[in-house]
ROVOTI-700247 format. One line per field, with one value per residue (C-alpha): residue number from 1; x, y, z; residue in three letters. Coordinates in steps of 0.2 Angstrom, whole numbers, plus 5000, padded with zeros to 4 digits. Each point is the difference from the previous one (the first is absolute). Layout:
N
pagu: NUM | ...
px: X | ...
py: Y | ...
pz: Z | ...
marlum: ALA | ...
END
This chain:
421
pagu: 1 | 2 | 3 | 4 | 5 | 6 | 7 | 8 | 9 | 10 | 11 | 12 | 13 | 14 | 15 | 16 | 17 | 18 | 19 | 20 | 21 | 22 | 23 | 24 | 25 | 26 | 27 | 28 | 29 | 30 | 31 | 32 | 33 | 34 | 35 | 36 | 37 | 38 | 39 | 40 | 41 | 42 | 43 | 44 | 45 | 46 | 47 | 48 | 49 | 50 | 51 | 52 | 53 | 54 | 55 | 56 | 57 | 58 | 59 | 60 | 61 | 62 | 63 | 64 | 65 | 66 | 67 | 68 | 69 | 70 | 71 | 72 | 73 | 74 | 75 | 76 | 77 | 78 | 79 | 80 | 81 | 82 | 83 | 84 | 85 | 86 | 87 | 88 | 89 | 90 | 91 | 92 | 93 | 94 | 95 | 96 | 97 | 98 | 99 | 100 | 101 | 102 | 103 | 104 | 105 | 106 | 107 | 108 | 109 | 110 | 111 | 112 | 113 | 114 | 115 | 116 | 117 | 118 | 119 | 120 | 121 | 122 | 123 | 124 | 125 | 126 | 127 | 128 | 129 | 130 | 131 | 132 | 133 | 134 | 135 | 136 | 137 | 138 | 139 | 140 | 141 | 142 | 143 | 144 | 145 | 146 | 147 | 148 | 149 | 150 | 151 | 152 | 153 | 154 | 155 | 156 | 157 | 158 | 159 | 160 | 161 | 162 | 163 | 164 | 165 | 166 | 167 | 168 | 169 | 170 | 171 | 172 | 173 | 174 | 175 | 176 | 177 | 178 | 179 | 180 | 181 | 182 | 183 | 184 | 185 | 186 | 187 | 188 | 189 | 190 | 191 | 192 | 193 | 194 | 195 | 196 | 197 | 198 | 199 | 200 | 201 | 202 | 203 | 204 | 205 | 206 | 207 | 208 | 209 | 210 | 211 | 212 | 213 | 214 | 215 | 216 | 217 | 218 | 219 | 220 | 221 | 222 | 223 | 224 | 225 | 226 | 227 | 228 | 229 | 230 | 231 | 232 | 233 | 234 | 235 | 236 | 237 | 238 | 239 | 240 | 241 | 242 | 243 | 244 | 245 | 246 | 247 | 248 | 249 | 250 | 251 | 252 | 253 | 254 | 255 | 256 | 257 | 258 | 259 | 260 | 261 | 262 | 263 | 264 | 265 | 266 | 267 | 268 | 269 | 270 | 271 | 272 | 273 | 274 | 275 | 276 | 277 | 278 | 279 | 280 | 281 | 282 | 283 | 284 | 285 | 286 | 287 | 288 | 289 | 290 | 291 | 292 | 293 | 294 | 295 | 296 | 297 | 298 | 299 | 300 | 301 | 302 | 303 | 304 | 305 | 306 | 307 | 308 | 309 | 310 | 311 | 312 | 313 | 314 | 315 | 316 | 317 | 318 | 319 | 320 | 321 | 322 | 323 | 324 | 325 | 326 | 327 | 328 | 329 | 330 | 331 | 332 | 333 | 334 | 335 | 336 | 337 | 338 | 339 | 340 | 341 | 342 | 343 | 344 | 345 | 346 | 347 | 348 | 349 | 350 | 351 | 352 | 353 | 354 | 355 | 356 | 357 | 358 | 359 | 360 | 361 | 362 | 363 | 364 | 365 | 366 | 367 | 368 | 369 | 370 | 371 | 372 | 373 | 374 | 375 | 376 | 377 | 378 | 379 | 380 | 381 | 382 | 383 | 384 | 385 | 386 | 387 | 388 | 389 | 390 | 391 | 392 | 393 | 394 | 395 | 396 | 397 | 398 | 399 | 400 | 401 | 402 | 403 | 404 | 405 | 406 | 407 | 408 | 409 | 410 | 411 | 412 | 413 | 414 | 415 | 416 | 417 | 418 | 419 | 420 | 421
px: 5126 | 4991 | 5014 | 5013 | 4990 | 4997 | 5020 | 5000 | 4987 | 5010 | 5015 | 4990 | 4992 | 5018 | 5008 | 4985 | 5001 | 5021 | 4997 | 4999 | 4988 | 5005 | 4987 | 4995 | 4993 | 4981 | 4995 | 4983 | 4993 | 5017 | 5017 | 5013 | 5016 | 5016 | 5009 | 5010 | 4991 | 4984 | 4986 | 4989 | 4981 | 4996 | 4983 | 4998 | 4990 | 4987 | 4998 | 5017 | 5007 | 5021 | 5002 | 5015 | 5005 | 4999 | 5012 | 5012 | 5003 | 5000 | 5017 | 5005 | 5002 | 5008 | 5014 | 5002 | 4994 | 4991 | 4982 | 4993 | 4989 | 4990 | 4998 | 4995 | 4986 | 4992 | 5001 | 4993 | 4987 | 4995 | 4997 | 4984 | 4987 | 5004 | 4999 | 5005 | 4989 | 5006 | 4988 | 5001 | 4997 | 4987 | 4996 | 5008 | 4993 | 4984 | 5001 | 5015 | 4999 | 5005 | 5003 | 4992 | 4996 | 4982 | 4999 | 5010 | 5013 | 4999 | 4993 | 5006 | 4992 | 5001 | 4988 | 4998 | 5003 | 4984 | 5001 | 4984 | 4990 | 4999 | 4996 | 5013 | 4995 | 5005 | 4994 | 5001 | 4994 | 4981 | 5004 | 4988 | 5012 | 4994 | 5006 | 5017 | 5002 | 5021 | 5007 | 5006 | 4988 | 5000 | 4996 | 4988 | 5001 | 5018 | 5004 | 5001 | 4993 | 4982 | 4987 | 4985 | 4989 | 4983 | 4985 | 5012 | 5001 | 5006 | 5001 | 5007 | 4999 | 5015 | 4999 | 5001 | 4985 | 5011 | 4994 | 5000 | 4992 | 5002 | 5005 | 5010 | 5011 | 5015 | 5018 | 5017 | 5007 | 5019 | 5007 | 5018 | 5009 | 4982 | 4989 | 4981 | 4989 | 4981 | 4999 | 4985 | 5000 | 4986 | 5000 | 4992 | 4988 | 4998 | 5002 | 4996 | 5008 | 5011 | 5008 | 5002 | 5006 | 5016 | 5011 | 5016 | 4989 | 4996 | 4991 | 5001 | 5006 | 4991 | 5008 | 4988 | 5003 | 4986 | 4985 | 4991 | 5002 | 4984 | 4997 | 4983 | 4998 | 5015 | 5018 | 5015 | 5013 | 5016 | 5006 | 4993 | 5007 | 5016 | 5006 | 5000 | 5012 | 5013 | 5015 | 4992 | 4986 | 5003 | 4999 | 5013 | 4996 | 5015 | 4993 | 5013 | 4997 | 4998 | 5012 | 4999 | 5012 | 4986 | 4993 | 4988 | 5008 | 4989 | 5005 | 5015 | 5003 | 5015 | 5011 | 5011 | 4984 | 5002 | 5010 | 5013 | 5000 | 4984 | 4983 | 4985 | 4985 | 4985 | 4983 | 4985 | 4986 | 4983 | 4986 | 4992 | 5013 | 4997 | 5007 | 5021 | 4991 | 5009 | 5002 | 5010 | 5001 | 5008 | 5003 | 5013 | 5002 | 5019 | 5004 | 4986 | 5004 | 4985 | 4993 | 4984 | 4993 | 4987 | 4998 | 4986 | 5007 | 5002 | 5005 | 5002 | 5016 | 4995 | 5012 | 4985 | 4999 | 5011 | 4996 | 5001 | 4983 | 4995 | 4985 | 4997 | 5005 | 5016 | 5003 | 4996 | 5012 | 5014 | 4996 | 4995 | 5014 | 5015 | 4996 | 4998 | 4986 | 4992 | 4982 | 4987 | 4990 | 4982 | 4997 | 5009 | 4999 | 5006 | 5019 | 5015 | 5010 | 5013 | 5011 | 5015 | 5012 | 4996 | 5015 | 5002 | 4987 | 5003 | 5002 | 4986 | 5002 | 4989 | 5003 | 4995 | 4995 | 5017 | 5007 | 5007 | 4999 | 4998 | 5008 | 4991 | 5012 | 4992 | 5007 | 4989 | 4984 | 5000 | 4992 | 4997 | 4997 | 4982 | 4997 | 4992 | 5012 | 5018 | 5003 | 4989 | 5005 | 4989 | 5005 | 5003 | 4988 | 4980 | 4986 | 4991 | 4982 | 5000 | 5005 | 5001 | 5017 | 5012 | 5006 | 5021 | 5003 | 5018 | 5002 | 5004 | 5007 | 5014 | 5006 | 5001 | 5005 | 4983 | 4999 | 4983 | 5001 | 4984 | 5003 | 5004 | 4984 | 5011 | 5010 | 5017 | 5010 | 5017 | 5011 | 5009 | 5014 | 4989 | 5006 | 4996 | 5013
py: 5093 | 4999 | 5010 | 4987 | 4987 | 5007 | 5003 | 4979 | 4998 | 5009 | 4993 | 4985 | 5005 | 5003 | 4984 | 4990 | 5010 | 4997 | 4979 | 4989 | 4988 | 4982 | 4986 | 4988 | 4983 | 4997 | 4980 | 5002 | 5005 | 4994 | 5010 | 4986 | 5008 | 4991 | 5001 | 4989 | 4986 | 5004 | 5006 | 5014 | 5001 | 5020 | 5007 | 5019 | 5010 | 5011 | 5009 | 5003 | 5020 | 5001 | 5013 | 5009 | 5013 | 4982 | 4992 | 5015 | 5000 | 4982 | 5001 | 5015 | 4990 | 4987 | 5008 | 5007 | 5019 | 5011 | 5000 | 5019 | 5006 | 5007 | 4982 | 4992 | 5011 | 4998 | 4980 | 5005 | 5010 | 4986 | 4988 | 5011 | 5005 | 5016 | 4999 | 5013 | 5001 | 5009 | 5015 | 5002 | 5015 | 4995 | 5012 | 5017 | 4998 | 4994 | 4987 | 4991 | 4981 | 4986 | 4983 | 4989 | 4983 | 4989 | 4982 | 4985 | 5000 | 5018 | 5007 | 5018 | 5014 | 5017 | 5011 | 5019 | 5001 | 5013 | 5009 | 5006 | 4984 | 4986 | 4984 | 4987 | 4995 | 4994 | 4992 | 4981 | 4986 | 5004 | 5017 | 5000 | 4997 | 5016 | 5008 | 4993 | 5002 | 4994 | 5005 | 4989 | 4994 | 4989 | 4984 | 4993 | 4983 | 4999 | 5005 | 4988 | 5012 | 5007 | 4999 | 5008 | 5010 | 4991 | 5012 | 5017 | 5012 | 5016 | 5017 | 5016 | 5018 | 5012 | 5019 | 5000 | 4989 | 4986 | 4980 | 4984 | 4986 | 4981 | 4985 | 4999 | 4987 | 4999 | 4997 | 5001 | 5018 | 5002 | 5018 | 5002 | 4989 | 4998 | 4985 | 5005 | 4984 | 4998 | 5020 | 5005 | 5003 | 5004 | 4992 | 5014 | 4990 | 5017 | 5018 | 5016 | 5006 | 5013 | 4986 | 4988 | 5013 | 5002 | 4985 | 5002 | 4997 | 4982 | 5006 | 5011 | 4998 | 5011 | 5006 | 5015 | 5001 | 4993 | 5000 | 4987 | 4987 | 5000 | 4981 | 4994 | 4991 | 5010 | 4994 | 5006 | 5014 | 4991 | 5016 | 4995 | 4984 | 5002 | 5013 | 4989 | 4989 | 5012 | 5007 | 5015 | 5007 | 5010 | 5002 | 5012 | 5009 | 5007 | 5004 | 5004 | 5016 | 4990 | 4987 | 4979 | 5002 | 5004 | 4986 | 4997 | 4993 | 4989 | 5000 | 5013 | 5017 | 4998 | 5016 | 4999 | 5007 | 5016 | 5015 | 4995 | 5008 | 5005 | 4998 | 4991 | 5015 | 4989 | 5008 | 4989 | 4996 | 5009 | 4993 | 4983 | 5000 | 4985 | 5007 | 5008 | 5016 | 5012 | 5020 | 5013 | 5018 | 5010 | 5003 | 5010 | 5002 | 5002 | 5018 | 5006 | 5011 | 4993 | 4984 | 4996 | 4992 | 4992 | 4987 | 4992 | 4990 | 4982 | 4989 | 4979 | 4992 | 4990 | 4991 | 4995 | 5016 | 5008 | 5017 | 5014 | 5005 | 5016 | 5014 | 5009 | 5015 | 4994 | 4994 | 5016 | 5009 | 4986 | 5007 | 5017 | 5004 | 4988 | 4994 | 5013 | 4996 | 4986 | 4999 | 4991 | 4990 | 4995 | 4994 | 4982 | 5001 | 5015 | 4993 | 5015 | 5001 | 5010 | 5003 | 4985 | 5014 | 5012 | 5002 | 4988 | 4995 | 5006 | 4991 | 4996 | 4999 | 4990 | 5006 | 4986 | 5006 | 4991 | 5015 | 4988 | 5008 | 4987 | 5007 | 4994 | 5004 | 5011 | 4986 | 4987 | 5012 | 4997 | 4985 | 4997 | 5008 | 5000 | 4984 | 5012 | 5017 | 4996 | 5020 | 4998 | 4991 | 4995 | 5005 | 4983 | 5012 | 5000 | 5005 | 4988 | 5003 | 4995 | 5017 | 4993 | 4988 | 4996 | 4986 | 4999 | 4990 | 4996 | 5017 | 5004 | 4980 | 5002 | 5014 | 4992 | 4983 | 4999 | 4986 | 4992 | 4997 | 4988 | 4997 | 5019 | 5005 | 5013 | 5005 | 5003 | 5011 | 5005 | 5006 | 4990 | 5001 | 5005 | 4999 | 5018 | 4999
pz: 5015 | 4985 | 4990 | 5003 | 4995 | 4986 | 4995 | 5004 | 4987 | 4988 | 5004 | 4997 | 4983 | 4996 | 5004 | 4990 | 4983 | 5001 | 5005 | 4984 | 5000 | 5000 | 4993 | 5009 | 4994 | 5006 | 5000 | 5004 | 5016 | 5009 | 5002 | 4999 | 5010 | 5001 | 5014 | 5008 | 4990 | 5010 | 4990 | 5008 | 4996 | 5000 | 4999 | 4997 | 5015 | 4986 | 5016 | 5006 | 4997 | 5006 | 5014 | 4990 | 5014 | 5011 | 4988 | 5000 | 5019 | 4999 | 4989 | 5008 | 5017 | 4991 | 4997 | 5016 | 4993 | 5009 | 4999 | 4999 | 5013 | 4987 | 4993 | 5016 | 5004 | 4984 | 5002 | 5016 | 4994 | 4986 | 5013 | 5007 | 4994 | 4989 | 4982 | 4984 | 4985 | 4984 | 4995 | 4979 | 4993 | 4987 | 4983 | 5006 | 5018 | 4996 | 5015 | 5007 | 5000 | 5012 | 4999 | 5012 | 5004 | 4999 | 5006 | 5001 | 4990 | 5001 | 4981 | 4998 | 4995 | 4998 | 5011 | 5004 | 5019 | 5006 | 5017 | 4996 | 4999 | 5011 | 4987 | 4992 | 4984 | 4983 | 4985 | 5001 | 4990 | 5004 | 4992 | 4984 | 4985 | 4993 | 5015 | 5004 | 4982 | 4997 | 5018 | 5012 | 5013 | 5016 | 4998 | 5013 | 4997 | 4998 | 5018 | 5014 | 5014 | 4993 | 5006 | 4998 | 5013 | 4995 | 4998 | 5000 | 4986 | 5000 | 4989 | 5001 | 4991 | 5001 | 4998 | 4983 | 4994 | 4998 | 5008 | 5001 | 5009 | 5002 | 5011 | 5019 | 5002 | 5013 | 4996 | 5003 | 4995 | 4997 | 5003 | 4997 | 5012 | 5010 | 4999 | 5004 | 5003 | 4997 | 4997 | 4991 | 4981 | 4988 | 4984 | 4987 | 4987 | 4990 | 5004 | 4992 | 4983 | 5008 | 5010 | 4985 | 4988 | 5009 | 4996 | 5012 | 5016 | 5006 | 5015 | 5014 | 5017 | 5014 | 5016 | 5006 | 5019 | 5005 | 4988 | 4999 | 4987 | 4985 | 5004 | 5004 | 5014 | 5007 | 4999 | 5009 | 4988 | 4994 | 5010 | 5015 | 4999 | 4994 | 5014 | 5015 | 4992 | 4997 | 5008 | 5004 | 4993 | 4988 | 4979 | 4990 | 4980 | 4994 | 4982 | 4987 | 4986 | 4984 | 5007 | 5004 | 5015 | 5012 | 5012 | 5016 | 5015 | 5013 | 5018 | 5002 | 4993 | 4988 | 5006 | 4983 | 4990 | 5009 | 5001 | 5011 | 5017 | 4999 | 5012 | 4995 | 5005 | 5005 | 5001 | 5009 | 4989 | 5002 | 5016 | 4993 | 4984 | 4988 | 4986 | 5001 | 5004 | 5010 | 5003 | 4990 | 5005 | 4984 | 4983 | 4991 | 4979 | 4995 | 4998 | 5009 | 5017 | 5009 | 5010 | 5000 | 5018 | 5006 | 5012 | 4995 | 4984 | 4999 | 4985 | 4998 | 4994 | 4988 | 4987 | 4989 | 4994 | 4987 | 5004 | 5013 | 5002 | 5012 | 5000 | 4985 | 5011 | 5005 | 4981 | 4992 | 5012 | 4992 | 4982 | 5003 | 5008 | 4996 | 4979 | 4986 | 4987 | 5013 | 4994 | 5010 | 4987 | 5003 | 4982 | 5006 | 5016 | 5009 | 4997 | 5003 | 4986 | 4994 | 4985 | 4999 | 4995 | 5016 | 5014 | 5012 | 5013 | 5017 | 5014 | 5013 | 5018 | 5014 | 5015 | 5014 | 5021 | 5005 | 4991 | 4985 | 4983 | 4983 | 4985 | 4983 | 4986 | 4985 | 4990 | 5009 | 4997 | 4983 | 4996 | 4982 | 4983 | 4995 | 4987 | 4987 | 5003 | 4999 | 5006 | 5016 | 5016 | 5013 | 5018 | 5013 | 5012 | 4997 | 5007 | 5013 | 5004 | 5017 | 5007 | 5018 | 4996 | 4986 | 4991 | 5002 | 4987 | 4991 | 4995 | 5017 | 5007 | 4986 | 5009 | 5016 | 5011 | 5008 | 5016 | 5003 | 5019 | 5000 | 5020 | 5005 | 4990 | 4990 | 4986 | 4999 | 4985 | 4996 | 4986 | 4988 | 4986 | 4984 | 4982 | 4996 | 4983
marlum: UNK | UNK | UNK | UNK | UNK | UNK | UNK | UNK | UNK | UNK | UNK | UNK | UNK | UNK | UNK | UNK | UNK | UNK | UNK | UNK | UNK | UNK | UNK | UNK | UNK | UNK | UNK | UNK | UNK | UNK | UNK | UNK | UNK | UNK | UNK | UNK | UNK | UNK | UNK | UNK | UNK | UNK | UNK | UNK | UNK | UNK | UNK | UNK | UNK | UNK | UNK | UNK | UNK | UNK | UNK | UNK | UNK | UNK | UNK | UNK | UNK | UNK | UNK | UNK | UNK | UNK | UNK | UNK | UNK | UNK | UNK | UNK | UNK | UNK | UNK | UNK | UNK | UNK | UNK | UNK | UNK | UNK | UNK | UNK | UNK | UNK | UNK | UNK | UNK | UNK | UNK | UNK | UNK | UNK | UNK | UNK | UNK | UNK | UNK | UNK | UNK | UNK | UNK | UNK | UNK | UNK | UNK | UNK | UNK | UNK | UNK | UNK | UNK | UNK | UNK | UNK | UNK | UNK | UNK | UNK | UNK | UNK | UNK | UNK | UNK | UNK | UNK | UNK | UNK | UNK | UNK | UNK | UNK | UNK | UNK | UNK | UNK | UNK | UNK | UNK | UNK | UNK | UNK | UNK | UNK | UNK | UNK | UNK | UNK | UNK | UNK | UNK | UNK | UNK | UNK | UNK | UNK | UNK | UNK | UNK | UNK | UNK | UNK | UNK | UNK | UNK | UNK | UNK | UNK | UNK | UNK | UNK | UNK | UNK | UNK | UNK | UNK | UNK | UNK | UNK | UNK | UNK | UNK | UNK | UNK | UNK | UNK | UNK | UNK | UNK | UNK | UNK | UNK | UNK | UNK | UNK | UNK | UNK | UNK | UNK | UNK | UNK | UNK | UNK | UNK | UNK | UNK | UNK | UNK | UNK | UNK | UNK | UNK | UNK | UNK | UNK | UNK | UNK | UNK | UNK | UNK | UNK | UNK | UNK | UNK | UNK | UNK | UNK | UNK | UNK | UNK | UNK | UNK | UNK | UNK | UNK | UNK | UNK | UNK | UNK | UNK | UNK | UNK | UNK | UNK | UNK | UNK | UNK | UNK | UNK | UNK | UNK | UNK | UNK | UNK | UNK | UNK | UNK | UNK | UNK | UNK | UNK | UNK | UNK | UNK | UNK | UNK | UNK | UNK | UNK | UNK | UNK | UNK | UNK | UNK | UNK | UNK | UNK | UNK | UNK | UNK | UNK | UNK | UNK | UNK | UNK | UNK | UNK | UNK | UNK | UNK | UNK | UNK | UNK | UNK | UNK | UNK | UNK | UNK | UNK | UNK | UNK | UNK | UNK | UNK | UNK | UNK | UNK | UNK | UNK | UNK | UNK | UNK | UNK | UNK | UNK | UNK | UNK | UNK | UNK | UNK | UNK | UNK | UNK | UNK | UNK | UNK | UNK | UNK | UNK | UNK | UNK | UNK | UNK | UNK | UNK | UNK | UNK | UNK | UNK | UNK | UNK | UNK | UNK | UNK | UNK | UNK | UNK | UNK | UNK | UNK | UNK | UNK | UNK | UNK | UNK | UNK | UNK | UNK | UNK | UNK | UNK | UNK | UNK | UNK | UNK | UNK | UNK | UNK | UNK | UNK | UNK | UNK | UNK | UNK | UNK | UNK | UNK | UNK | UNK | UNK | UNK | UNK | UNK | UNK | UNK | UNK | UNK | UNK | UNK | UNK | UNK | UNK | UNK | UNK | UNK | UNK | UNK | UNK | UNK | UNK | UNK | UNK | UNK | UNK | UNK | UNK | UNK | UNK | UNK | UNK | UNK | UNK | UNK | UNK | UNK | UNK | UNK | UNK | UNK | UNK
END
């Protein structure tokens, strides 16, 4: 579906940058047309967005031309409720970005969607100036729809130290194609340095499974919400290797973004889940002759989190094994290293109890070169000291079309064409 749609947009795009624009002569707030000596009084809709693959089969029909059956299932499909969000790679991976909608008239901004957190919030004009600093912000007072949830308040502290804390209000969320009324969002008056120091994030939009949101009295999950209104209820990450062409789809499984012909390997989610937290069953190094087992591992899929992080065990086994001159260094932190200009990283596979094997690419497992050592790299695997689950972070979703099935209480993965040039 989606990848027609997007050879219309192009065709599109195309079209626009070949038309010449012709002036038009404004008399005020009023469009004088002439036709047929009656004069025409045309107000512009601010509000109003053309449905392009609409207009296409529009003209198609026309002139008597087939319609493709690709074509009329997507129209079909933009008439429920399902929704695609782009997923921008953002500073070599750092975090992928995606626009979304607050209020009415909708005032975009651009927000890191978290499966490992639960609470939607962004910096707003409450945000302490010193805070927000120069990047966009929502608005309050300029949307139609807010309202605020009187005596609420809410704050929240992620794995990494990081918070902020602020104000509840309820209003109309727009996801893609999706239109989300009176859905709980949290307006940040400050948050922590680590937060504010990164300038490309407006905000962050949680969808842990089913994890509680940090409001005070409680408040009902954007997530929580958001599914019974869709087509079915599931979420989609297709994360993109240092790439903008990645997106999140709401409400259906977009069957183009995967290796063609292909399963999608579902795995339940562990007893009492509210995080994406589900088994895995084995692990491999590239190269190696043996897989390491056990059935006792579990990990969360969690978008908000750049990085693959397993037991300093399993870790060491990476390096040891699979990376010449890999150092464990404790001076800044107990960060793996090795030298820039070493052979290729090896491949590493998770092997899942539905018998489904995850290939990481080598060259997904290096992350970055170290700020103050242009010859040393840091590895996208690290050490997580929470021996009894891991973090599966981008590393690993770049790899992969990973399927949040929110009613099945599972997860889903499959293969997918990767740019390994």
């Amino acid at each position: 579906m989606v990848s027609l749609l997007r050879l219309i947009a192009a065709a599109i795009c195309l079209t626009l940058s070949l038309a010449h624009a012709i002036p038009a002569r404004n008399y005020g707030n009023r469009w004088n047309i002439a036709r047929r000596s009656v004069s025409l009084d045309l107000t512009r809709n601010p509000d109003y967005a053309p449905n392009g693959p609409a207009a296409y089969a529009r003209a198609l029909k026309k002139w008597g031309a087939e319609v493709p059956s690709e074509l009329v299932h997507s129209l079909a499909a933009m008439k429920a409720n399902v929704g695609e969000v782009g997923a921008a790679s953002i500073r070599g991976d750092r975090e992928f970005l995606s626009r979304v909608g607050y209020g009415t008239p909708p005032q975009y901004l651009d927000v890191d969607f978290d499966t490992g957190s639960s609470d939607v919030w962004v910096y707003t004009s409450e945000t302490r100036k010193h805070v927000a600093g120069g990047r966009p912000v929502w608005v309050i007072e300029d949307s139609k729809t807010a309202k605020r949830v009187h005596n609420a308040t809410w704050m929240i502290a992620y794995g990494d130290g990081s918070h902020a804390w602020g104000n509840v209000y309820k209003d109309t969320l727009s996801i893609g194609n999706i239109t989300l009324p009176a859905a709980v969002i949290e307006s940040a008056t400050s948050a922590s340095l680590s937060l504010t120091n990164d300038p490309d994030i407006d905000g962050i939009f949680g969808l842990a499974y089913g994890l509680p949101s940090q409001t005070e009295p409680q408040q009902p999950s954007v997530l929580s919400a958001l599914t019974p209104l869709l087509s079915a209820p599931v979420f989609t990450a297709d994360l993109q290797y240092h790439s903008s062409c990645g997106a999140y789809t709401f409400g259906y499984i977009d069957h183009a973004r995967h290796t063609a012909n292909t399963t999608i390997h579902y795995t339940p989610l562990v007893a009492d889940a509210t995080f994406w937290q589900f088994g895995y069953t084995g692990l491999h190094v590239g190269g190696q002759n043996v897989w390491y087992l056990s059935e006792r591992w579990t990990a969360i899929a969690d978008t908000g989190t750049t990085l693959l992080l397993l037991g300093a065990d399993v870790v060491e086994l990476y390096y040891a094994t699979g990376v010449p001159g890999a150092r464990h260094n404790t001076s800044i932190g107990g960060i793996w290293t090795y030298p820039c200009a070493g052979p290729a990283l090896p491949d590493f596979e998770i092997g899942m109890a539905n018998g489904w094997v995850a290939t990481v690419p080598g060259r997904f497992m290096n992350y970055s070169v170290m700020p103050d050592d242009p010859a040393t790299c840091m590895g996208g695997l690290q050490t997580f000291g929470l021996a009894d689950f891991g973090i599966f972070g981008d590393i690993f979703l770049k790899a992969v079309y990973a399927v949040f099935d929110v009613g099945g209480a599972r997860i889903g993965f499959a293969d997918k064409p990767l740019d390994l040039e």
